[in-house]
N, C-alpha and C positions, 0 to 999 in steps of 0.2 A: 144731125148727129144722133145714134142709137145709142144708150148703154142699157144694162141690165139692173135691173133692182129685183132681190129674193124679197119673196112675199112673205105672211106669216101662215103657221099652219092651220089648214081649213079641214071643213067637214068634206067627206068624197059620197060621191053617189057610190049607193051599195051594189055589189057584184049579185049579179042574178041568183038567187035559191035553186041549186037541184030541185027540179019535181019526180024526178024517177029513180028509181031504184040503178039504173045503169048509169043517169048519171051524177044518180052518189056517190058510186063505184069508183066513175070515173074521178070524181075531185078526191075522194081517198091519197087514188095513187097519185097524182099531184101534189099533193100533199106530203106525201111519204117521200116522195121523190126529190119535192123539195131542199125535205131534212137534210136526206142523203148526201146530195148537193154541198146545205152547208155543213154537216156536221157526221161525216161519213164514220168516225173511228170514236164520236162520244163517248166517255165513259163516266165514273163518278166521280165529283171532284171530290171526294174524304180521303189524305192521303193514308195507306193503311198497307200494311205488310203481311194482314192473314186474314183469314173471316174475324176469329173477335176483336182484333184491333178495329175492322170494320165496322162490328155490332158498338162496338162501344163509340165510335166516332158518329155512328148513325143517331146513337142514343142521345151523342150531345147535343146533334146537329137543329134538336129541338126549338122551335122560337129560337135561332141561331144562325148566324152564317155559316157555308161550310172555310171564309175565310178565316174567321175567328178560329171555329174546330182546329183546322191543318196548323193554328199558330200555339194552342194550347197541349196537340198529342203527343208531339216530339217530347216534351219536357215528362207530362203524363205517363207513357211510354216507358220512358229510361227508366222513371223511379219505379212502377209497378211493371217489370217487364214481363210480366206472366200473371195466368188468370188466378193463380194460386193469393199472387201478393194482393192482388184487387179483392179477395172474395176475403180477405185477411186483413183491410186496413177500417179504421174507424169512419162513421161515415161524415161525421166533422172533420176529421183531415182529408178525404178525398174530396169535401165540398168544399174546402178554401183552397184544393188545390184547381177546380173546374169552375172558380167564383165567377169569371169574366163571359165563359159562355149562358147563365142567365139560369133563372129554377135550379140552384145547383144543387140544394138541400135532394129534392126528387129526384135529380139526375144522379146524384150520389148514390141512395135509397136502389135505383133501378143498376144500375152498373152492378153493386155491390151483391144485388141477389141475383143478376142477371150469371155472375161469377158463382156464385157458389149452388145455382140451381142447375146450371150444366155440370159443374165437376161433381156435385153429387147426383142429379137424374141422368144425368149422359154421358159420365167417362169422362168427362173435359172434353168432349168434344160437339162441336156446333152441327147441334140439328139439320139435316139437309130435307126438310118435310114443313111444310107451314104449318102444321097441327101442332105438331113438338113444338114448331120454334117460335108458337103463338104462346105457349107455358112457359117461355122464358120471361121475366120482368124485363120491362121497358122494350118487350119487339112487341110493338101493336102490329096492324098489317104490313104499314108504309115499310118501318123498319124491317121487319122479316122479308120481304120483297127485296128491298133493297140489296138483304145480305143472300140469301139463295139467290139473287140475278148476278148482283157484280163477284159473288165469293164464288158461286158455284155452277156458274152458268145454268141455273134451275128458274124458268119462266114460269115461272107459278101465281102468278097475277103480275098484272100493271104497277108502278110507284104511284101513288097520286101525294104530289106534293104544292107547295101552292104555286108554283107555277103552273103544273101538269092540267089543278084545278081549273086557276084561270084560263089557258089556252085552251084549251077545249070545249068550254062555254064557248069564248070568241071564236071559234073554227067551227060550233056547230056540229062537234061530235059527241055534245051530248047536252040535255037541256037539266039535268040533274045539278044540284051543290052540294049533296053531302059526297063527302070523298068514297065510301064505301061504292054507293050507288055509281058513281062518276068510273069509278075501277071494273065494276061489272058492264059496263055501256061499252068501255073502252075494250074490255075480253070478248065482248062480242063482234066489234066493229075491227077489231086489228087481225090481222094473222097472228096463232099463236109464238112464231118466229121475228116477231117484231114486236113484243112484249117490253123485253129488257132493252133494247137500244132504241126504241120512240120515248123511254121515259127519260131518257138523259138527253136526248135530241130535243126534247120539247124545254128539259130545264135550260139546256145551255142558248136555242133560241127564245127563252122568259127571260132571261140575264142578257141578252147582247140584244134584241130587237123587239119583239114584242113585251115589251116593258110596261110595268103596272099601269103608272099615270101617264106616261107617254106615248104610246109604240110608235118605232119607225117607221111608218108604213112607206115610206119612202124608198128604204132602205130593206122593205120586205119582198121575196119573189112570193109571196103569196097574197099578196097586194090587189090581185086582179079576179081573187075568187072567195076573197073576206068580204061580207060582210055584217061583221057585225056592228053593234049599234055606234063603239064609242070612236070606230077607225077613224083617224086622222091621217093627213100628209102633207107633206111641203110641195109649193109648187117652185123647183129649183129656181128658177129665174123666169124675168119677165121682160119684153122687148118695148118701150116707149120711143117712139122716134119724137123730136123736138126739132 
């Protein structure tokens, strides 16, 4: 009699290193193609109805989930429904109203000037330049990326967030840790038209398969051209006759 017994997960021998340039190329677009595959229409998960509803859910999205963010904006939203009422409330009441998503005092602080530095430096209106919209409180890069890629369709650098960070070390598109560094590897190595949807493609395969402590490499189509150090996989089942 055969049955099956699943094994537990093991180390895998590593997928061969590119040594040339054509075929770095080539695992690129594999790679890309990948995404595509899983994740063709990615976008941000911050739910948000204009660019500053966006900047300001970016801003929370700080050491934060964006599930927490999308559970606190609605409420957020209704009571400040404009950038007037945000650049206008105290910032002890806007910080016990953002207590749950974490750093609220700062995040408060940042929203609150981020409000009143657009409506008096720029009309109330959100920056469409990374120089500007780097002079707003609380858009460091990531943030300002974020809001000129999903607000305004403007590619003007990469998001690096910790997903972006992490999958990119393990994919070997870049040997870098600081996020700035990691963003400039990543504008050299992407086309500049695959800026804005490889950074939501990489968040949304960091959340569903290559996951911090675990990844599924099992469960990954780039399984056969990863390797980095800490890949794992399952080996689905195993045949014992008896």
């Amino acid at each position: 009699m055969c049955y099956f017994r699943a094994l537990p997960a093991t180390k895998r021998t590593s997928a061969a290193k590119p040594r040339t340039a054509a075929e770095r190329k080539a695992r690129l677009k594999r790679i890309l193609s990948a995404l595509d595959g899983l994740y063709p229409e990615a976008t941000c998960a911050l739910h948000h109805n204009d660019a500053w509803q966006l900047l300001v859910a970016t801003i929370l999205s700080a050491q934060c989930t964006d599930e927490r963010v999308n559970k606190v904006t609605p409420g957020l939203f209704e009571k400040y429904p404009t950038m007037r009422d945000l650049a206008a409330v105290s910032q002890d009441e806007l910080a016990a109203d953002i207590h749950s998503t974490g750093f609220y005092n700062n995040k408060a602080k940042s929203i609150i000037g981020a409000a009143r530095t657009i409506l008096h430096d720029f009309g109330g209106e959100i920056p469409r330049n990374m120089n500007d919209l780097l002079r707003v409180p609380g858009a460091a890069r990531k943030t300002a990326n974020v809001v000129l890629g999903t607000a305004f369709g403007i590619a003007a650098g990469v998001v690096v967030d910790t997903h972006v960070q992490r999958i990119a070390g393990r994919l070997d598109l870049t040997k870098e840790t600081d996020p700035g560094k990691i963003e400039k590897d990543l504008m050299k190595l992407l086309p500049q038209n695959r800026w804005i949807l490889f950074s939501h493609q990489v968040i949304h395969f960091g959340r569903g398969i290559c996951v911090a402590r675990k990844p599924k490499c099992a469960e990954c189509p780039l399984e056969t051209i990863c390797y980095s150090k800490d890949k794992t996989s399952v080996t689905r089942a195993h045949a014992k006759a008896s």
